[in-house]
N, C-alpha and C positions, 0 to 999 in steps of 0.2 A: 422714132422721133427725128424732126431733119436738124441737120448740123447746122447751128448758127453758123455763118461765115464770119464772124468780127472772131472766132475762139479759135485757136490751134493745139495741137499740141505741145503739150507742155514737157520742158526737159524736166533731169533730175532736181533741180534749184527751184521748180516750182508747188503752190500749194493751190489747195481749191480756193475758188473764187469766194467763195460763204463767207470765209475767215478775215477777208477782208475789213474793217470797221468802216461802217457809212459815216462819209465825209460831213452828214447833213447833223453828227452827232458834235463835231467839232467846233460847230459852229455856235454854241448854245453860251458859251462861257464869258462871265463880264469881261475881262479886260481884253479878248479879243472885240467885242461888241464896241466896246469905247473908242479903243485905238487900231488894232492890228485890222480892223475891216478896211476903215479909210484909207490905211496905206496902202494894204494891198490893193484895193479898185483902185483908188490911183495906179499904183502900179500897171494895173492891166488896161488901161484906158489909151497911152499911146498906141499900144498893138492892135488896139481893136477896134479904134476911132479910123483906121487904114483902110482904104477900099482893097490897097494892094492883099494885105493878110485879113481882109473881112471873116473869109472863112476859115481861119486858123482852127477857130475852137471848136468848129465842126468838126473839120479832120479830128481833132484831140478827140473832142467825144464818141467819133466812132472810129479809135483806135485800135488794132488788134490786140486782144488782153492777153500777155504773154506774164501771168502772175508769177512771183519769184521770190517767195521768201514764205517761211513758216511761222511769220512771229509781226506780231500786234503791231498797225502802222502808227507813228508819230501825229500827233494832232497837230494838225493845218496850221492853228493859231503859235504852234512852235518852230516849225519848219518854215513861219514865212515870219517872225520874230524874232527868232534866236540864230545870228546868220556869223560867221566868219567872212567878210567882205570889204578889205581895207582899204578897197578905191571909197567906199561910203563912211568909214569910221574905224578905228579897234575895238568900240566897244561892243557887245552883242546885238545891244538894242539901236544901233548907228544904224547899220543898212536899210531898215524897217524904216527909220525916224526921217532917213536922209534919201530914201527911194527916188522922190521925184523929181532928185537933180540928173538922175540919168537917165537921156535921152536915148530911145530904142526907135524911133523914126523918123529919117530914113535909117536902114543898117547896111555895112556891106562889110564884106568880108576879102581879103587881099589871098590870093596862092600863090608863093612862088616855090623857089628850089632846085630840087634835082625833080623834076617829073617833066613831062613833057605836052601840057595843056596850062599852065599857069596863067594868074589872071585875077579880075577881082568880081568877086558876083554882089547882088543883091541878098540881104534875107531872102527875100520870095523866091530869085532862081535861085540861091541854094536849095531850099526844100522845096521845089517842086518837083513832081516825078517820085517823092518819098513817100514811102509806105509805114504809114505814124503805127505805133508798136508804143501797149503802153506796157512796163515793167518795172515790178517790186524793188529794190535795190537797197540793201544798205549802205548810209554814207558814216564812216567812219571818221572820229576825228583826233588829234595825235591828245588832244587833252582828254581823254580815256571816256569821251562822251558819244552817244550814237543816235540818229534817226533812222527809219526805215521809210521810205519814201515812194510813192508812185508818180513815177516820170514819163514823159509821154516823149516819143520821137523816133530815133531809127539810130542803126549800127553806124559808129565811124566809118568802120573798113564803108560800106555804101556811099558814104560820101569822097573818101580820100581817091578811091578807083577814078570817080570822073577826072581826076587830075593826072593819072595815068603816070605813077611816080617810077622814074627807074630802076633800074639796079642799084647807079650809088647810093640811095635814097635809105641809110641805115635806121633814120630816127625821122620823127617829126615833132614839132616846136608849134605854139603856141603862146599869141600873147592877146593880153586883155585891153581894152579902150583904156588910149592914153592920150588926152589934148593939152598941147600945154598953153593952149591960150585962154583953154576953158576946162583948168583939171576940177575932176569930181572933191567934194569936200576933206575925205582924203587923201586925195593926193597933194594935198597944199603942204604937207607934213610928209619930210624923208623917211618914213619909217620903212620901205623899202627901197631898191632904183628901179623905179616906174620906167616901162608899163610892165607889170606884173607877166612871167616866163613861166610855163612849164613844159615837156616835152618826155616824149616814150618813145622807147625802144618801137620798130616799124613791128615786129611779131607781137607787141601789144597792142598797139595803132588796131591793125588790123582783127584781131580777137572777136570775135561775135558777140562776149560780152560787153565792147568798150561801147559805149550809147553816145552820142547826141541826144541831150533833150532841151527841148523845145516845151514843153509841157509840165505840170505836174498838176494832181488832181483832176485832171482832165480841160487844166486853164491852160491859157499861155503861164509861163514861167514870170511870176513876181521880178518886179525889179532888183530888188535885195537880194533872192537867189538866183542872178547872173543872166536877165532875162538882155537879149532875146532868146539868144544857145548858150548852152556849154557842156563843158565834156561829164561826163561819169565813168570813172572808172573803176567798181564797185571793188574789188579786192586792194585798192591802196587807200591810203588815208585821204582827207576830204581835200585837203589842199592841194592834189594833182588833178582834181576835177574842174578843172579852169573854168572861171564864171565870163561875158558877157564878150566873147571869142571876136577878135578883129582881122588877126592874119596867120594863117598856117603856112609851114613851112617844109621842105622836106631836105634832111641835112645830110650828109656823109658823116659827120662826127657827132657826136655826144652834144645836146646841146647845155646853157645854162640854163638854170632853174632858179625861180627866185628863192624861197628859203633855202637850197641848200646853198645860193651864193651869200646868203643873210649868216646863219649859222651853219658851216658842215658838220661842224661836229654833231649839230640836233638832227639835220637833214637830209638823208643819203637824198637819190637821184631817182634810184627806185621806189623809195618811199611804198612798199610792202608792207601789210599787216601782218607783223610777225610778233607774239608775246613774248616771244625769246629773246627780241632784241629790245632793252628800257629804255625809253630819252634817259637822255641822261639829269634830269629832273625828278622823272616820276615812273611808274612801271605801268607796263602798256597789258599785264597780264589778266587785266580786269577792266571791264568797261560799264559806265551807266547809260542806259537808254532815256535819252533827254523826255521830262513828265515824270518817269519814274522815280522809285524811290532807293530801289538794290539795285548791285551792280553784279552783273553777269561775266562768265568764263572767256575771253575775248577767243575768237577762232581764227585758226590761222590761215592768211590769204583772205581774211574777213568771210569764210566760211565757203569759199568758191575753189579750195584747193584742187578737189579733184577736175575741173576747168580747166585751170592758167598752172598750177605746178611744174607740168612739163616744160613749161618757159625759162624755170628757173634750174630745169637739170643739172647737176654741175658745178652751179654756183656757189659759191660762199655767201651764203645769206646774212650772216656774220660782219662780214667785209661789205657787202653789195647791198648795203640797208635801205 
């Protein structure tokens, strides 16, 4: 039989493709049909009304399938509903309700730092030349809730190389669209200091697991969930998966992070899936899978340990939360 070319091999993190649930099932359910449709096409209508990204959702749909998870995907109408996104609202249902105040065209993205090509590209020349990869991932969240998502895009480290970062270049930073002549509907409210910050260590930057997506379900990325990129970094919690990317940076020191400058005591830096370590609210040693109804064993490194562990050799995980 000949090898399809869109399939590869699959590492140990991944499952057959069968077990995936068809998206076409997700879509059958009232209150998606009432609400959560509209928003999302909205959502997907700046990126796709674009000559520049016309063919975005080609690339998406014939993405290389690099499936990666063993366990039932989240339904569409929840993962583009149920969002933590506080440039659009705190509430769940904000980012959904309030999508169409953010503007995703034109986009561009700023480099500077320690590297030695810095500069500001376009969405488009960023992913061009990228090789779209779609992959399973769970996003975990510190309030002991989970989805299991298919995300379409490419490795960071593929992108961060073009900028060709130094030696000094120990971390890289990240922050989210912040206008302030024209902030999104949350940001008119302090509830953090805007533009939203987060940043990793450069040996997790660069990790083959750390993704760019651009994608999910084989769309462009809904407005709500951070569209047009953002990061995933499937073994931390959901909130260092930075939604709707403006400017990377490459730093010599430690950068800041917005929750952990909010609360540190809630928010280490590494923001690690660890059951050992509780917010100090509630215990992280159990989590529900959002639709569900029981709540499952939470794993540690959100189940990718044998991956990223060696990253943490040494460390006090304890201390380094």
């Amino acid at each position: 039989m000949a090898r399809n070319p869109h399939i590869i091999q699959l590492p140990r993190w991944a499952i057959p493709e069968n077990q995936v649930t068809d998206e076409r099932l997700f879509l059958n359910r009232r209150k998606f049909l009432t609400q959560s449709t509209l928003v999302a096409t909205a959502a997907y209508l700046p990126m796709l009304a674009s000559a520049k990204v016309g063919d975005l959702a080609d690339r998406l749909s014939g993405a290389t399938k690099t499936v990666s998870h063993n366990e039932k995907l989240t339904r569409f109408e929840d993962v583009s509903g149920y969002n933590n996104f506080y440039e659009l609202g705190t509430d769940k249902g904000d980012p959904a309700a309030n999508a169409e105040a953010l503007r995703t065209d034109p986009w561009s993205i700023s480099v500077e730092g320690e590297c030695q090509n810095p500069g500001k590209l376009t969405f488009e020349d960023l992913i061009a030349g990228q090789t779209m990869e779609e992959r399973i991932y769970k996003l975990r969240c510190v309030e002991a809730w989970s989805m299991i998502i298919p995300w379409s895009g490419f490795p960071l480290a593929s992108l961060l190389k073009k900028f060709q970062p130094t030696s000094d270049a120990k971390y890289v930073s990240f922050e989210t669209l912040y206008d302030k002549s024209r902030p999104l509907p949350g940001q008119r409210r302090n509830v953090i200091d805007w533009p939203y910050r987060e940043g990793l260590r450069m040996d997790e930057a660069m990790h083959p697991l750390t993704f760019v997506a651009v994608g999910l379900y084989g769309k462009p990325i809904p407005n709500q969930n951070g569209a047009p990129l953002r990061l995933v970094v499937p073994w931390k919690y959901g909130f260092k998966s930075i939604k709707s990317i403006v400017k990377i940076k490459f730093t010599r020191d430690q950068p800041q992070t917005s929750w952990n400058m909010l609360a540190p005591q809630e928010y280490g830096f590494y923001s690690n899936v660890n059951p050992e370590v509780d917010h100090p609210r509630w215990s992280q040693k159990r989590e529900r899978r959002i639709g569900e109804l029981f709540r499952v064993r939470t794993e540690m490194l959100n189940g990718y340990a044998p991956e990223v562990a060696e990253l943490y050799k040494g460390m006090d995980l304890q201390k380094y939360f």
